[in-house]
C-alpha angles and dihedrals in degrees: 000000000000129000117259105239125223115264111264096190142058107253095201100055096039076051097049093045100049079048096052091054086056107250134102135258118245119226091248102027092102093056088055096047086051095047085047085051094054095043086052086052096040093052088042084054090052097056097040093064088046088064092054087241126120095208113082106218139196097264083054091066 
């Protein structure tokens, strides 16, 4: 099974702005949205490296 992973955003305010579009929160959106956040890390990471750099910039992401 896999390891649950630490929450890498702030549930309140995903929550406020979906609310403020109108529209509701799912039960397990916020997993997601949090999965989408660490593949989009993960893939900023890779190509860091591939540039030979250890700050992850904004043209990374």
């Amino acid at each position: 099974m896999a390891k649950k992973r630490d929450s890498l955003i702030v549930a309140s305010k995903v929550k406020a702005y979906i609310k403020s579009k109108k529209m509701m929160t799912s039960s397990d959106a916020l997993e997601a949205i949090s999965d989408k956040v660490y593949c989009m890390l993960d893939s900023a990471i890779a190509r860091t490296q591939a540039n030979r750099r250890s700050t992850v910039k904004p043209q990374d992401l």
